[in-house]
C-alpha positions as MATLAB code, in Angstrom:
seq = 'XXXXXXXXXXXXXXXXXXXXXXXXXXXXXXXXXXXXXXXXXXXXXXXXXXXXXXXXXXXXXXXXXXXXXXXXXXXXXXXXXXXXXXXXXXXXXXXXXXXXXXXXXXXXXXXXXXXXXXXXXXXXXXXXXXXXXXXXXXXXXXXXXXXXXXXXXXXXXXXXXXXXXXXXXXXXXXXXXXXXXXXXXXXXXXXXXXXXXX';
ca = [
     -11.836   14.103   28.485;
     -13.462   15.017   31.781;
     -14.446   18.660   31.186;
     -18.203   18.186   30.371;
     -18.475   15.742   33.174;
     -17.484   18.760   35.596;
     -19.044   21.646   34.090;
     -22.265   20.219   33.875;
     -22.871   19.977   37.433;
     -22.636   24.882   37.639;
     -25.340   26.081   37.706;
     -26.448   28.820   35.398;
     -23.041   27.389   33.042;
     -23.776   27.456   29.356;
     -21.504   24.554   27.703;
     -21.142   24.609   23.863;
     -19.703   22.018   21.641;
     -18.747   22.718   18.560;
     -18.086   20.380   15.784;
     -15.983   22.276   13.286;
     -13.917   25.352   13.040;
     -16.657   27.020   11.885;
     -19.425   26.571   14.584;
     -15.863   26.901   17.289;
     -16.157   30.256   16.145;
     -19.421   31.011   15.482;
     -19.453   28.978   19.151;
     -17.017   31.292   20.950;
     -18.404   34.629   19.460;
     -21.878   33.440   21.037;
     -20.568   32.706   24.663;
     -19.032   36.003   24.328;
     -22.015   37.612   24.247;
     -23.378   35.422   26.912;
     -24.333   37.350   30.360;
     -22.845   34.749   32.732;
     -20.715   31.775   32.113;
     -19.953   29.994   29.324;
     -17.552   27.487   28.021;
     -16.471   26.136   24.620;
     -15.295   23.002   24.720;
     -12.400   24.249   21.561;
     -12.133   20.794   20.203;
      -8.517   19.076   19.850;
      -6.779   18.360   16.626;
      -7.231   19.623   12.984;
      -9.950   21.531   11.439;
     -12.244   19.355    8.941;
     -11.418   21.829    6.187;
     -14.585   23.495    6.561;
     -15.847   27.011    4.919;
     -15.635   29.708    7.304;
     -18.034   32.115    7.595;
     -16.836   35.839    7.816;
     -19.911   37.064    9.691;
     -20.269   36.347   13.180;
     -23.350   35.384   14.160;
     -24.894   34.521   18.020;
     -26.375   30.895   17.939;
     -29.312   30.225   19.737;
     -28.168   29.020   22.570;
     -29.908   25.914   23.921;
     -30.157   25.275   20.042;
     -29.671   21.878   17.981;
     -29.752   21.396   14.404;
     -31.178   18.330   12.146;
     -28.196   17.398   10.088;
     -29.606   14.524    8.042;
     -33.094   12.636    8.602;
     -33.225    9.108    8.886;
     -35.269    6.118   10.188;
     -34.640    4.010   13.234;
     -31.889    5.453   15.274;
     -31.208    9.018   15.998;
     -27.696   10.021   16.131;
     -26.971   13.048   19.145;
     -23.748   14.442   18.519;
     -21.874   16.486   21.115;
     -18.942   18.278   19.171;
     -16.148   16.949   16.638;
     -17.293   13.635   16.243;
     -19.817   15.186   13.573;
     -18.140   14.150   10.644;
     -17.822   10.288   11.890;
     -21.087   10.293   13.273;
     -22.311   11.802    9.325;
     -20.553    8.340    8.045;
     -22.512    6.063    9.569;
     -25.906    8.224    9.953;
     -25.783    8.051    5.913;
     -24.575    4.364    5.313;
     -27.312    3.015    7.324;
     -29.831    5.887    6.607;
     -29.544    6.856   10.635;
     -30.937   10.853   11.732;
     -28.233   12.974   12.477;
     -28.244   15.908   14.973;
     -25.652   18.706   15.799;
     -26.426   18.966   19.564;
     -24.240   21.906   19.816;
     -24.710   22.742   23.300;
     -24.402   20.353   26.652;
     -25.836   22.647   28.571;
     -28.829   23.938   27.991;
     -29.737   20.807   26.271;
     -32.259   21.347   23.604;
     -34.648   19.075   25.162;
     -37.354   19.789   22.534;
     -35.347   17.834   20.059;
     -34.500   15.362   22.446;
     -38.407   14.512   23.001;
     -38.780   14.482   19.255;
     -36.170   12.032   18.344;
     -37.535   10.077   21.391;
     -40.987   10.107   19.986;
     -39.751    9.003   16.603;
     -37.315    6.569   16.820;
     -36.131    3.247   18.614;
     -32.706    4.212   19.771;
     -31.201    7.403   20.667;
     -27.163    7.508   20.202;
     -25.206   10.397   21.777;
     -21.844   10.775   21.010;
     -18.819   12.844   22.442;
     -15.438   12.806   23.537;
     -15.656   13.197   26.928;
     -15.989   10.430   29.594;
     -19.271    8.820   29.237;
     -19.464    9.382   33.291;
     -21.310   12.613   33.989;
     -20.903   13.472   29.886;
     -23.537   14.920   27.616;
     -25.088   11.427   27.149;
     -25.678   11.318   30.906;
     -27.503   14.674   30.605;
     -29.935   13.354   27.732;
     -30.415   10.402   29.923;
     -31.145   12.649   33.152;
     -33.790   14.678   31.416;
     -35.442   11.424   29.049;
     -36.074   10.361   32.910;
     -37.625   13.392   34.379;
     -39.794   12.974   31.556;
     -40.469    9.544   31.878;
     -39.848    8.582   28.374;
     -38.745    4.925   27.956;
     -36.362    4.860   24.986;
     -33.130    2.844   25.035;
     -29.884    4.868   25.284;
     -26.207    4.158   23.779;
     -23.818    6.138   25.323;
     -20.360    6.835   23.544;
     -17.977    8.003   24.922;
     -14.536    7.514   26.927;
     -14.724    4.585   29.319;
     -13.893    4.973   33.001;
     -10.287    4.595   32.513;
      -7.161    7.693   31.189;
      -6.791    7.200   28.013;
      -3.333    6.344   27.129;
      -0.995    9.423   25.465;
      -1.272    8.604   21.716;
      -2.985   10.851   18.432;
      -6.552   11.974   18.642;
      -7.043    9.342   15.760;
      -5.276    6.344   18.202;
      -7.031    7.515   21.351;
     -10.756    8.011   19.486;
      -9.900    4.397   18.037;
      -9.143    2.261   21.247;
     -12.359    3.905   22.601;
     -14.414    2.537   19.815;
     -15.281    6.060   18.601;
     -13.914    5.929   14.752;
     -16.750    4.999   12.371;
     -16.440    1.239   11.880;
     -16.796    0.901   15.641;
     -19.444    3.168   16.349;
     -21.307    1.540   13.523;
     -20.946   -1.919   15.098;
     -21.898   -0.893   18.357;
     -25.025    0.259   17.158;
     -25.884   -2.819   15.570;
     -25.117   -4.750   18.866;
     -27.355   -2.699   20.419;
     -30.354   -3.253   18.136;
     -29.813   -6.762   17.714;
     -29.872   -7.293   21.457;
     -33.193   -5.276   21.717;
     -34.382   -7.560   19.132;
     -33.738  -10.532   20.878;
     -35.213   -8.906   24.098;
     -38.368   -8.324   22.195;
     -38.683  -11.951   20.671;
     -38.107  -12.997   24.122;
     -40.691  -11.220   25.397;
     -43.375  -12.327   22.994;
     -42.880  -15.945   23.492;
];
C-alpha cells in the first residue's frame, strides 16, 4: 500500500497500473520494452474474469483511456479498483477513466476532465499520502486549475491483516462507500456555494 507513494518520487521511473489481468499483461509486456525503469504495480487478489488477449501489444505509455462518459464528476482510476469504480460511474451516470499509468500521468486527460466537470475522483489502493491522487493534484496546481479533488485511497494508518475485500472495505473503497463519499463531497460544495451567494 505504499509502493506508488515511493516510486513516484525516481526520476525517469515509468509506473503502470493495471486494472485487470489483461492490461497486467498487456502492462508488463510494455515496461519490458521500456528503455529505463519501469514498474507494474501486479495488483493483489483474483483476476475479474476478464478475456485475455493473445497478442501482446506495447501501450502508450503516459496513456489513459475513457471508459464510460458521464456528467458531473469524473472518476480517475489508478489500477484494480476499475470494476468498483465502473459501479458507481454507471449508477449515477459519473465519467470513468482507466488512468493506467502513475507516472507519466496523462495530463492531457487530466486538463480535460478538469475543464469539463465539477469534481475529479482518483482512486487507488495505495496510501492516499504521496499516491497517484497526490500526483493529479501536484500537476492540477502547476497548472493552476481550481477544481475540487477527492482523494481515495488508504488512510495514514497499516491496514490491519485481513482479505483484499475486508481491507478495501474498512478503507471505504468498496462501491457503496465510495459512492457515499462522493455525495458528501458534492453536497458540501453545494452548501459552500449557497453560502457564498448569500
Amino acid at each position: 500500500s505504499f509502493d506508488i507513494s515511493f516510486l513516484r518520487c525516481i526520476p525517469n521511473m515509468v509506473i503502470a497500473a493495471p486494472s485487470d489481468e489483461n492490461e497486467c499483461r498487456q502492462l508488463l509486456y510494455t515496461a519490458y520494452q521500456y528503455p529505463g525503469p519501469a514498474a507494474v504495480r501486479y495488483p493483489r487478489g483474483t483476476g475479474t474474469g476478464i478475456t485475455i488477449e493473445k497478442t501482446m501489444s506495447a501501450l502508450p505509455i503516459g496513456k489513459g483511456r475513457v471508459i464510460r462518459e458521464g456528467k458531473e464528476v469524473a472518476l480517475l482510476c489508478f489500477g484494480p479498483l476499475l470494476a468498483t469504480a465502473q459501479q458507481v460511474a454507471e449508477k449515477f451516470n459519473y465519467t470513468l477513466i482507466d488512468m493506467r499509468f502513475v507516472k507519466p500521468l496523462d495530463t492531457e486527460l487530466i486538463e480535460q476532465m478538469a475543464a469539463s466537470h465539477q469534481l475529479l475522483v482518483t482512486l487507488e489502493e495505495n496510501a492516499i499520502a504521496g499516491g497517484a491522487g497526490s500526483g493529479v493534484c501536484e500537476h492540477l496546481n502547476s497548472r493552476a486549475l481550481l477544481v475540487p479533488v477527492l482523494q481515495l485511497g488508504f488512510s495514514d494508518e497499516f491496514v490491519d491483516h485481513a482479505s483484499q475485500k475486508q481491507q478495501l472495505t474498512s478503507q471505504g473503497l468498496d462501491a457503496k462507500s465510495i459512492a457515499e463519499r462522493i455525495s458528501l463531497r458534492l453536497n458540501a460544495a453545494q452548501t459552500d456555494t449557497r453560502l457564498a451567494m448569500r
